[in-house]
C-alpha positions as CSV (number, residue, x, y, z in Angstrom):
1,X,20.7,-49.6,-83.0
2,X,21.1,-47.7,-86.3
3,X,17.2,-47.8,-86.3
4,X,16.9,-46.3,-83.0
5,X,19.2,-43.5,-84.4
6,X,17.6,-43.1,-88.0
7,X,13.7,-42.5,-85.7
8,X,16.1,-40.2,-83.8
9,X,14.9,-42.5,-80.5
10,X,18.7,-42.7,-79.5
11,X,19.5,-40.3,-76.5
12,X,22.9,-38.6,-76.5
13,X,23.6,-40.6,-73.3
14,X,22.4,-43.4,-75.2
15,X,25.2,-43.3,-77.5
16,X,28.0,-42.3,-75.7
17,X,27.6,-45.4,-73.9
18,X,28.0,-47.5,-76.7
19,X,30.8,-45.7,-77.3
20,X,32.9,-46.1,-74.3
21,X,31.4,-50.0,-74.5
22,X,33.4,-49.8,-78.2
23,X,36.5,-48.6,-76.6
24,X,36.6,-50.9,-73.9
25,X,36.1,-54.2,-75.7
26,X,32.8,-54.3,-73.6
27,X,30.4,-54.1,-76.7
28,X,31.6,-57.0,-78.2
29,X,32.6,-58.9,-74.8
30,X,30.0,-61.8,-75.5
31,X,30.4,-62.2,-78.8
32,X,32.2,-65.7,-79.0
33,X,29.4,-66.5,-76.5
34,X,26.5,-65.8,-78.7
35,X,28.5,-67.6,-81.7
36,X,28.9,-70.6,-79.2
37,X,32.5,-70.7,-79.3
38,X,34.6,-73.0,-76.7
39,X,37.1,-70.5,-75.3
40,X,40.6,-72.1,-75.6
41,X,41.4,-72.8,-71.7
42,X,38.2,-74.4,-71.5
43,X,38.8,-76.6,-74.6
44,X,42.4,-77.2,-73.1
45,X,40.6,-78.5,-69.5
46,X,38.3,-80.5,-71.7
47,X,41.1,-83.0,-73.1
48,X,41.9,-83.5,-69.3
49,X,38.7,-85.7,-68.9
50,X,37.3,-88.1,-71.7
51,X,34.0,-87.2,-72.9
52,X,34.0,-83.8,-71.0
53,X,33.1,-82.0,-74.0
54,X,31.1,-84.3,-76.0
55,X,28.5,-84.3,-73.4
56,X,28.8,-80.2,-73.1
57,X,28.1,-79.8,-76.5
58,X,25.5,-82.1,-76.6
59,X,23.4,-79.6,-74.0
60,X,21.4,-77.3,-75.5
61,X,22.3,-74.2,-77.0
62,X,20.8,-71.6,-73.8
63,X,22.9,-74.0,-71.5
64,X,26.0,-73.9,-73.6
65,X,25.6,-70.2,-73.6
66,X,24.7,-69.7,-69.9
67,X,27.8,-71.7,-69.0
68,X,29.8,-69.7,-71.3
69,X,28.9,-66.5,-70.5
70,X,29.2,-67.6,-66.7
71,X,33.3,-68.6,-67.8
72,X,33.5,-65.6,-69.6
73,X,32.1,-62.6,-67.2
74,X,34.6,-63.6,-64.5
75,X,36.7,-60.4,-63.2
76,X,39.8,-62.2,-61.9
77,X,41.5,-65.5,-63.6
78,X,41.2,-67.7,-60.6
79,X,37.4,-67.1,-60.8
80,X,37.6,-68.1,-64.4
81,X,40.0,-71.3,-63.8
82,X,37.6,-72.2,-61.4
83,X,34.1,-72.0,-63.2
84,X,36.3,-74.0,-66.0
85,X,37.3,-77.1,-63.8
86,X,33.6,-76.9,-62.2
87,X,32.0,-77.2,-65.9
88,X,34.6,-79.9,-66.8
89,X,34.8,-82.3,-63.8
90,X,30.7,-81.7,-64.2
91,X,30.5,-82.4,-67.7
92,X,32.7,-85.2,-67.1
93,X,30.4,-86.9,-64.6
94,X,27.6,-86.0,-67.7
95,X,25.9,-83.8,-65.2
96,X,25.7,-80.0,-65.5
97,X,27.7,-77.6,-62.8
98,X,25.5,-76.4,-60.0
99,X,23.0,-74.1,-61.1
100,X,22.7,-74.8,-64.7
């Protein structure tokens, strides 16, 4: 980004939406994603069924990252709860959720 701006090849439209992505938490939504980290319901629902997690971490790091950006881009909790019990009673069964 700070390239873009430096070559002046950042439109004015171009940065006021980062902006507004700033102040809504948007821009660095994905974060924890990107840095792998298990959000805390999930690692919660993970103690619920032995070797849940051991076998989600041992999928690869695009998986782990789809799944987590799946949990994580949910609009409304009980869409969230849900994808988390799907990726735990999957991971339990050492299979992935449908459509991973």
């Amino acid at each position: 980004m700070e390239r873009l701006i430096q070559e002046m090849k950042m439109a004015k439209a171009g940065l006021e939406s980062i902006e507004i992505a700033k102040q809504n938490g948007a821009w660095t939504r994905l974060d924890t994603v990107e840095e792998l980290i298990i959000p805390r319901d999930l690692e919660l629902a993970f103690k619920s069924q032995p070797g849940a997690k051991e076998y989600f971490t041992s999928a690869s790091k695009s998986i782990r990252k789809m799944m987590l950006h799946w949990v994580e881009m949910a609009k409304r909790p009980e869409t969230r709860q849900k994808r988390v019990d799907a990726i735990v009673e999957a991971s339990a069964e050492r299979k992935r959720p449908k459509g991973f």
